[in-house]
Backbone as numpy.savetxt, mean C-alpha at the origin, in Angstrom:
# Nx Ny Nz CAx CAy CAz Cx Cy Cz
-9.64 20.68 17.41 -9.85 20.73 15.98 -8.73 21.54 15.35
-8.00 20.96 14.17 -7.28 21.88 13.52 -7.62 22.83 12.89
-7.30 24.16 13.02 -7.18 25.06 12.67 -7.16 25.66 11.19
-5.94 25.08 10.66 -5.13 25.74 9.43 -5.89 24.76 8.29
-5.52 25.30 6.95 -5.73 24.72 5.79 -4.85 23.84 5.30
-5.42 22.64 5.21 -4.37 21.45 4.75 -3.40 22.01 3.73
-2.42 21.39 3.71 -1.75 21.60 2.59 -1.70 20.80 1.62
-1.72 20.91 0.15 -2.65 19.63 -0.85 -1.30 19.84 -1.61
-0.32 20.28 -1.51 0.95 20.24 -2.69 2.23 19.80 -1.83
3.04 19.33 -3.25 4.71 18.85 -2.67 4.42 18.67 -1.52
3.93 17.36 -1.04 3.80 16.42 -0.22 4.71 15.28 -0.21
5.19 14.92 0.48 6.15 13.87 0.61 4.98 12.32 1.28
5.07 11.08 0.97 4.29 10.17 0.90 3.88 9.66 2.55
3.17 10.62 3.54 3.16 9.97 4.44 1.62 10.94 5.12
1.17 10.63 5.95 -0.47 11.08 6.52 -0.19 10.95 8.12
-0.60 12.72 8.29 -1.06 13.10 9.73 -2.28 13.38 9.89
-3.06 13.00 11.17 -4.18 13.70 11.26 -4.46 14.10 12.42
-4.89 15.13 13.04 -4.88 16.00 14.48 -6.23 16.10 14.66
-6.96 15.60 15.47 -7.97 15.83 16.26 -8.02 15.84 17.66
-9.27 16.60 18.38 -8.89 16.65 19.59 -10.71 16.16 19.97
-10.96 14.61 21.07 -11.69 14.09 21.40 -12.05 13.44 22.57
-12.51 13.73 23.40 -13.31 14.00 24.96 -14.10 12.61 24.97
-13.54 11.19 25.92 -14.07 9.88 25.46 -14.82 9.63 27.05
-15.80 8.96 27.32 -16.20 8.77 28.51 -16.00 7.22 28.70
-15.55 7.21 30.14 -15.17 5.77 30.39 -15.90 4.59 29.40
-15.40 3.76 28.62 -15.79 2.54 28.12 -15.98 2.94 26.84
-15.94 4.05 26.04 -16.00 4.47 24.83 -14.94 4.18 24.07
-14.88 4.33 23.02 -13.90 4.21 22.23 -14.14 5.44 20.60
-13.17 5.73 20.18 -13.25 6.53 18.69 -12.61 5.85 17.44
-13.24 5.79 16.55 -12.47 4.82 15.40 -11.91 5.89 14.77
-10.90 6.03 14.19 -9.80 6.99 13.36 -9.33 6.13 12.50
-9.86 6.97 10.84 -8.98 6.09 10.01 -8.53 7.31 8.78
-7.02 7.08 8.18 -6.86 7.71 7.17 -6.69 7.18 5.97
-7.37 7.94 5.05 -7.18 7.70 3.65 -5.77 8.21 2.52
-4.96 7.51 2.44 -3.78 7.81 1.63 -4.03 7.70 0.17
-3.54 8.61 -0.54 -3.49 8.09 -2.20 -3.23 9.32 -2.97
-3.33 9.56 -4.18 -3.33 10.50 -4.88 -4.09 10.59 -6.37
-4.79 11.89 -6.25 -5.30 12.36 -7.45 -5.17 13.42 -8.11
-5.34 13.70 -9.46 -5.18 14.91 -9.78 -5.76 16.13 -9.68
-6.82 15.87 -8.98 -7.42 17.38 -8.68 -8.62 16.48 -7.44
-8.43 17.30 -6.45 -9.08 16.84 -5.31 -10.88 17.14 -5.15
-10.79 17.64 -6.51 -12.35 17.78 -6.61 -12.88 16.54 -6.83
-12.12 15.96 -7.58 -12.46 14.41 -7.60 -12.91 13.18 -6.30
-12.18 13.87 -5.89 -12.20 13.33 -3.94 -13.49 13.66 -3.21
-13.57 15.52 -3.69 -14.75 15.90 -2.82 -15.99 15.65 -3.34
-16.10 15.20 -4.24 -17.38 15.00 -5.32 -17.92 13.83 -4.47
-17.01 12.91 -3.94 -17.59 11.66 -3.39 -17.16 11.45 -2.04
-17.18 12.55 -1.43 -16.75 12.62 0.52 -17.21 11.80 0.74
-19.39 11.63 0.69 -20.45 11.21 1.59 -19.83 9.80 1.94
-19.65 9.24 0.22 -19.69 7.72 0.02 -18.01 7.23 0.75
-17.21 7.98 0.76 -15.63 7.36 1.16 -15.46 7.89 1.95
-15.71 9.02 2.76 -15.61 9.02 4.37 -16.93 8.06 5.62
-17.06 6.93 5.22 -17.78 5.81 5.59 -16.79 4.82 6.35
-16.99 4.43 7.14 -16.72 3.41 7.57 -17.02 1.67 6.61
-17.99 1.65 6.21 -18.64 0.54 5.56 -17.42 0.62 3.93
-17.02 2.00 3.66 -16.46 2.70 3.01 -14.77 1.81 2.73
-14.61 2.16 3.96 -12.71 1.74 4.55 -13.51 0.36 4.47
-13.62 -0.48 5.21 -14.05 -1.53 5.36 -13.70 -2.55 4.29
-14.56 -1.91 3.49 -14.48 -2.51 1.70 -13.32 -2.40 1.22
-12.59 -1.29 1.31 -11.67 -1.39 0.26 -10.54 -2.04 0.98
-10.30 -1.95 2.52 -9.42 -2.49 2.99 -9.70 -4.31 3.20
-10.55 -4.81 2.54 -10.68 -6.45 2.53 -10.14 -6.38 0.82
-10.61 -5.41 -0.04 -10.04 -5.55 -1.41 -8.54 -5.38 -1.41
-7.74 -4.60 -0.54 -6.45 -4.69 -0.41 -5.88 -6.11 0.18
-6.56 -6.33 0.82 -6.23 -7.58 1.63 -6.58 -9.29 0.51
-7.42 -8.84 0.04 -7.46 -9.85 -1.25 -6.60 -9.89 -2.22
-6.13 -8.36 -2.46 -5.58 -8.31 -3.44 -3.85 -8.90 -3.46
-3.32 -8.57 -2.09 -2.32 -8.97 -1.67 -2.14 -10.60 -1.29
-3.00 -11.24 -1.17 -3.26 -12.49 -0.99 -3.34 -13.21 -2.31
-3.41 -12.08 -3.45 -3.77 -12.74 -4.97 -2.29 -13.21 -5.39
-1.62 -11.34 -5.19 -0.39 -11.46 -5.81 0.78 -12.52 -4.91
0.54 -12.79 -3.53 1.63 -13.27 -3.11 0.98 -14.87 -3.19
0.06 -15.31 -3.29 -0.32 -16.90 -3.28 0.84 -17.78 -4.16
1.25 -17.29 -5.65 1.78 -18.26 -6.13 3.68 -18.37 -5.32
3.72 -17.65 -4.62 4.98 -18.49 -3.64 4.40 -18.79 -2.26
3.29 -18.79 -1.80 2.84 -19.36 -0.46 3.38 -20.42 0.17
3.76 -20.26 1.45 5.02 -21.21 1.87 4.09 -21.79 3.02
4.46 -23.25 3.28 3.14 -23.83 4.05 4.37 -24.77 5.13
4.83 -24.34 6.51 5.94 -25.35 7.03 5.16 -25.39 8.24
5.87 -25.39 9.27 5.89 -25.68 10.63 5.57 -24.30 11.60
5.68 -23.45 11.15 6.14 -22.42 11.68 5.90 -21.50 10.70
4.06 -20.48 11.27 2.91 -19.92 10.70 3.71 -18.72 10.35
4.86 -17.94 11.64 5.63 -17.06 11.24 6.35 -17.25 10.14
6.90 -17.54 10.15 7.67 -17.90 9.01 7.26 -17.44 7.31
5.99 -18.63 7.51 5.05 -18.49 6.33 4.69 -16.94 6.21
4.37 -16.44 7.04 4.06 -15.04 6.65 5.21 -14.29 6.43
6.23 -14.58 7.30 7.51 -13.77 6.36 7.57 -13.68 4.94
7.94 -14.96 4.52 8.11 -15.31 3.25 7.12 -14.39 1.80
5.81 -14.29 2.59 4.79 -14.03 2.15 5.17 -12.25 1.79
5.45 -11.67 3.39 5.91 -10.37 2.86 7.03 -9.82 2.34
8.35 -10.91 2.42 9.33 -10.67 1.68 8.68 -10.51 0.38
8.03 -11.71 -0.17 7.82 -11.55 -1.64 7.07 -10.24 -2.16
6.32 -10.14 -1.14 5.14 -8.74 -1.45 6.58 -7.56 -1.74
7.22 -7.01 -0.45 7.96 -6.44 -0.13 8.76 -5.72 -1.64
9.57 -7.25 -2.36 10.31 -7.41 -3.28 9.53 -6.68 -4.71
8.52 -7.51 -4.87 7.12 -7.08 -5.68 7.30 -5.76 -6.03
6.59 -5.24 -5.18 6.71 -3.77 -4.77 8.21 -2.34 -5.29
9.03 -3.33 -4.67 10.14 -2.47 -5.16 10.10 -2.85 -6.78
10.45 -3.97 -6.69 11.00 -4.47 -8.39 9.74 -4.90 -9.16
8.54 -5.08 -9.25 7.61 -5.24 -10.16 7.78 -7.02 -10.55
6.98 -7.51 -11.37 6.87 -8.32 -12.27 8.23 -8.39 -13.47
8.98 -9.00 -13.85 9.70 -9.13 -15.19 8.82 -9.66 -15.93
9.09 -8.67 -17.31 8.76 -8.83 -18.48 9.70 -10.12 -19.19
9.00 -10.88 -19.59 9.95 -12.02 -20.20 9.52 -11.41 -21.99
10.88 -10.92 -22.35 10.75 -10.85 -24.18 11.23 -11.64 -24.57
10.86 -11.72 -25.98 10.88 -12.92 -26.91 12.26 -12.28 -27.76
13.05 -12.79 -27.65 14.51 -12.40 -28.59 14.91 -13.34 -29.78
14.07 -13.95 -29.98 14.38 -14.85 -31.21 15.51 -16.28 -30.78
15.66 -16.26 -30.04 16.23 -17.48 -28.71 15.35 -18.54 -28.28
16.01 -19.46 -27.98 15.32 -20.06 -26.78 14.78 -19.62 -25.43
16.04 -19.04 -25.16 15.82 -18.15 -23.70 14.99 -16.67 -23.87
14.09 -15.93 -23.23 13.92 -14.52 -23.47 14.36 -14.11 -22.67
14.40 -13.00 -23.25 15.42 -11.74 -22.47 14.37 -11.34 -21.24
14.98 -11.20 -20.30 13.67 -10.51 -18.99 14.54 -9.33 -18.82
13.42 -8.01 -18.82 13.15 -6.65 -18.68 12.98 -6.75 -17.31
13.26 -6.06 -16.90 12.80 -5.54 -15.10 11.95 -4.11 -15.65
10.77 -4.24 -15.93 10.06 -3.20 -15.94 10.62 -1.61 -14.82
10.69 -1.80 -13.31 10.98 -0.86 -12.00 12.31 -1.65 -12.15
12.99 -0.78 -11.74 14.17 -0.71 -11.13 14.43 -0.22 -9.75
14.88 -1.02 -8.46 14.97 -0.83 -7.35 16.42 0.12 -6.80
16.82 0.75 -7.92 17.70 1.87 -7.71 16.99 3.45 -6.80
15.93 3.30 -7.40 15.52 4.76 -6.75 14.42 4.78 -5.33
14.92 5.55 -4.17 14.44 5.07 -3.41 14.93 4.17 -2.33
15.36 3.07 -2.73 15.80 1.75 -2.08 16.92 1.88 -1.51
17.19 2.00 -0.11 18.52 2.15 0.87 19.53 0.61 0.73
18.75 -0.25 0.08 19.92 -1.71 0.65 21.42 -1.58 -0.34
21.16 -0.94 -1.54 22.73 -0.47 -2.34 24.17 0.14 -1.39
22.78 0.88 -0.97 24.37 1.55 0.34 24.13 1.49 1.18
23.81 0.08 2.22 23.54 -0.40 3.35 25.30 -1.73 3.36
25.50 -1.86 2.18 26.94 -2.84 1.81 28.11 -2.44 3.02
């Protein structure tokens, strides 16, 4: 069991968790972590009972999984080769992610102007990967 008091500030975006667990042949332990952020973690502890659940993770990780299936469906690539298709699938997610949705504005044109809401400058290694 760890010891020390988590540390809840200037955190950089990534999750450890240290336990120590004694399994008897044919057992198994489920370990899962919760990533995210809020502004005051009282918010968190107010509702431990209900989100340190299994039935808990469960749920929200089929709502992630829907949800990602929402946003990447309209380029769904359907060939020969299932790999593939799922590449494609997470390139687009991937892309998503960095660069967002474009805003298409209306400029008094035919054409609108598209906004890149995110900009994949910050963060993003492929600029100076050239």
């Amino acid at each position: 069991m760890v010891s020390q008091q988590p540390v809840t500030t200037n955190k950089v975006p990534c999750g450890f968790s240290g336990y120590t667990a004694r399994l008897a042949a044919g057992t198994a332990v489920n370990h899962c972590t919760i990533i995210g952020h809020v502004n005051d973690i009282h918010s968190i502890n107010e509702r431990i009972t209900e989100i340190a659940t299994m039935p808990y993770i469960e749920r929200k990780a089929e709502e992630a999984k829907a949800l990602i299936e929402e946003l990447t469906d309209e380029m769904a690539t359907r060939t020969s080769i299932p790999l593939f298709d799922e590449y494609c699938r997470q390139n687009y997610l991937d892309n998503l992610l960095r660069g967002g949705y474009p805003l298409l504005l209306d400029n008094g044109t035919e054409q609108p102007f598209v906004y890149h809401v995110f900009s994949r400058k910050h963060g993003d290694l492929e600029p100076l990967l050239g």
